[in-house]
C-alpha positions as CSV (number, residue, x, y, z in Angstrom):
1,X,0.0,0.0,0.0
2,X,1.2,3.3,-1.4
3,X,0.8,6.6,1.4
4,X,0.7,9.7,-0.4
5,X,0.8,13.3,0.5
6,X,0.3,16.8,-1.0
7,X,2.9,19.0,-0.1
8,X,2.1,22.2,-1.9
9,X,0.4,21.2,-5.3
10,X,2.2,18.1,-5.9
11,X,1.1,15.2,-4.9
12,X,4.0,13.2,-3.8
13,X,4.9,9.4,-2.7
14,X,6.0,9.4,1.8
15,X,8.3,6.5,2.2
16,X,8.7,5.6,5.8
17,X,12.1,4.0,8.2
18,X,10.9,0.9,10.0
19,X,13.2,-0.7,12.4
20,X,14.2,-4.1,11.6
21,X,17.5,-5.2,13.8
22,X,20.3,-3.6,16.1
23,X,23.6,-3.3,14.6
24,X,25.6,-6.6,16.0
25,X,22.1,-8.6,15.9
26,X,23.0,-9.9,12.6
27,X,26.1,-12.1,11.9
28,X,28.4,-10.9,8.9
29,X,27.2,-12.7,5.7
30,X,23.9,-13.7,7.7
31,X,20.2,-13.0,6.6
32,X,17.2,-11.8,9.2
33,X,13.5,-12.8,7.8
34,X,11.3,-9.6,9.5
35,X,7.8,-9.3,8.2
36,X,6.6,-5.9,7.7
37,X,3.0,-5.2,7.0
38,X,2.2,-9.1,6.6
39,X,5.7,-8.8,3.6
40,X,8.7,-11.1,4.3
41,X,11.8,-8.6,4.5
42,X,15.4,-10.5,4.5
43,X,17.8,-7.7,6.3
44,X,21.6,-9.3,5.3
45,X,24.7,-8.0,7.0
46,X,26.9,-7.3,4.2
47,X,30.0,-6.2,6.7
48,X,32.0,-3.3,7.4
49,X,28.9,-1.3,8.5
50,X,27.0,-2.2,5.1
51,X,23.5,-3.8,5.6
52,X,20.8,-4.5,2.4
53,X,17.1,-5.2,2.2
54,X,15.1,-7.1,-0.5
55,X,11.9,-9.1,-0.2
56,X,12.1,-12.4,1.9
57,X,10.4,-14.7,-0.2
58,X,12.1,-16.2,-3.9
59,X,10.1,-15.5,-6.8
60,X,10.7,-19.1,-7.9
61,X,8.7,-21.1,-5.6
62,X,8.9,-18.9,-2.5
63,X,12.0,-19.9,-0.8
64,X,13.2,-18.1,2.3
65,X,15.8,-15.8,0.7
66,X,17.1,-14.4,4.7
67,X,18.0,-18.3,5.0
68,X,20.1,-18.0,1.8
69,X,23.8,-17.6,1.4
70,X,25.2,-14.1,0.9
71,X,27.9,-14.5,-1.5
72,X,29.5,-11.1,-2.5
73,X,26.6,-9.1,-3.6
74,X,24.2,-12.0,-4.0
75,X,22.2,-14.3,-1.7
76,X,21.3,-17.7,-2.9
77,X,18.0,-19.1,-2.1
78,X,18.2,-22.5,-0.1
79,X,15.4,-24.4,-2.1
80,X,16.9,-23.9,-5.3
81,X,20.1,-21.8,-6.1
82,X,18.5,-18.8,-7.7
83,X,20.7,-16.2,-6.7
84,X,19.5,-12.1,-6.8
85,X,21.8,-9.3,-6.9
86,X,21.2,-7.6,-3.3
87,X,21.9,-4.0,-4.9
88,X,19.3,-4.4,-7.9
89,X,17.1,-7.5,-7.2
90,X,18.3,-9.2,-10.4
91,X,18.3,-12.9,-10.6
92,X,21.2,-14.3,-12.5
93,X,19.7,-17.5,-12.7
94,X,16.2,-16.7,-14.8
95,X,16.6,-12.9,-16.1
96,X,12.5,-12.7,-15.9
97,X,12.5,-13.3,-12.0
98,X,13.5,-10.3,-9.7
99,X,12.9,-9.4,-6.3
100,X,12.3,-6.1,-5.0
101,X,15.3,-4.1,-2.9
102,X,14.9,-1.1,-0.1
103,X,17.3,1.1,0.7
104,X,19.3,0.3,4.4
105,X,20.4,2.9,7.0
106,X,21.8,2.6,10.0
107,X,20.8,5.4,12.5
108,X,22.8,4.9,15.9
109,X,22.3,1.3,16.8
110,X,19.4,0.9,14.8
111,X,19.0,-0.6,11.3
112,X,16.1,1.3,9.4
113,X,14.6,-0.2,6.1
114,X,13.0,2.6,3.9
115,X,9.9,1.3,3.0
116,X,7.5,3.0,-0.1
């Protein structure tokens, strides 16, 4: 669900931060499954600080993709092998299957997913 607002004239899209971990809750190279408005996130901990968000479930056949394996900048899903790039959602495996990504901050201790 889309939350809109008029600032002005225009008529523009809010995004909004949920918190989804602490910093050190998540090992490097380890996934987190959070569900956020009834949608599977997977949070990974990419290391040095880095954290990335894309949807929890594989396109495939609905694997658990924060149970996957984060291997450079993609996390394999455990049922199958299809792998998605964690910056773009691409799957290298099947070009038409993609997942969706949310930007990742972390504010203090807490690690924020920027949801639309």
């Amino acid at each position: 669900m889309s939350r809109r607002s008029t600032i002005g004239r225009y008529n523009v899209a809010v995004s909004r931060l949920v918190r989804v971990a602490l910093v050190g809750e998540i090992p490097v190279g380890r996934g987190k499954s959070v569900e956020i408005d009834g949608e599977p996130i997977a949070v990974f901990n990419a290391g040095n600080g880095q954290y990335q968000a894309l949807s929890g479930s594989c396109p495939h056949e609905g694997g658990p993709l924060a149970n996957g394996a984060l291997l450079g900048d993609s996390v394999v899903c455990p049922w199958h092998g299809f792998d998605f790039d964690v910056r773009t959602g691409a799957c290298d495996v099947a070009p038409d299957l993609s997942v969706s990504v949310y930007p990742v901050r972390v504010t203090g201790l807490d690690i924020l997913v920027e949801l639309p």
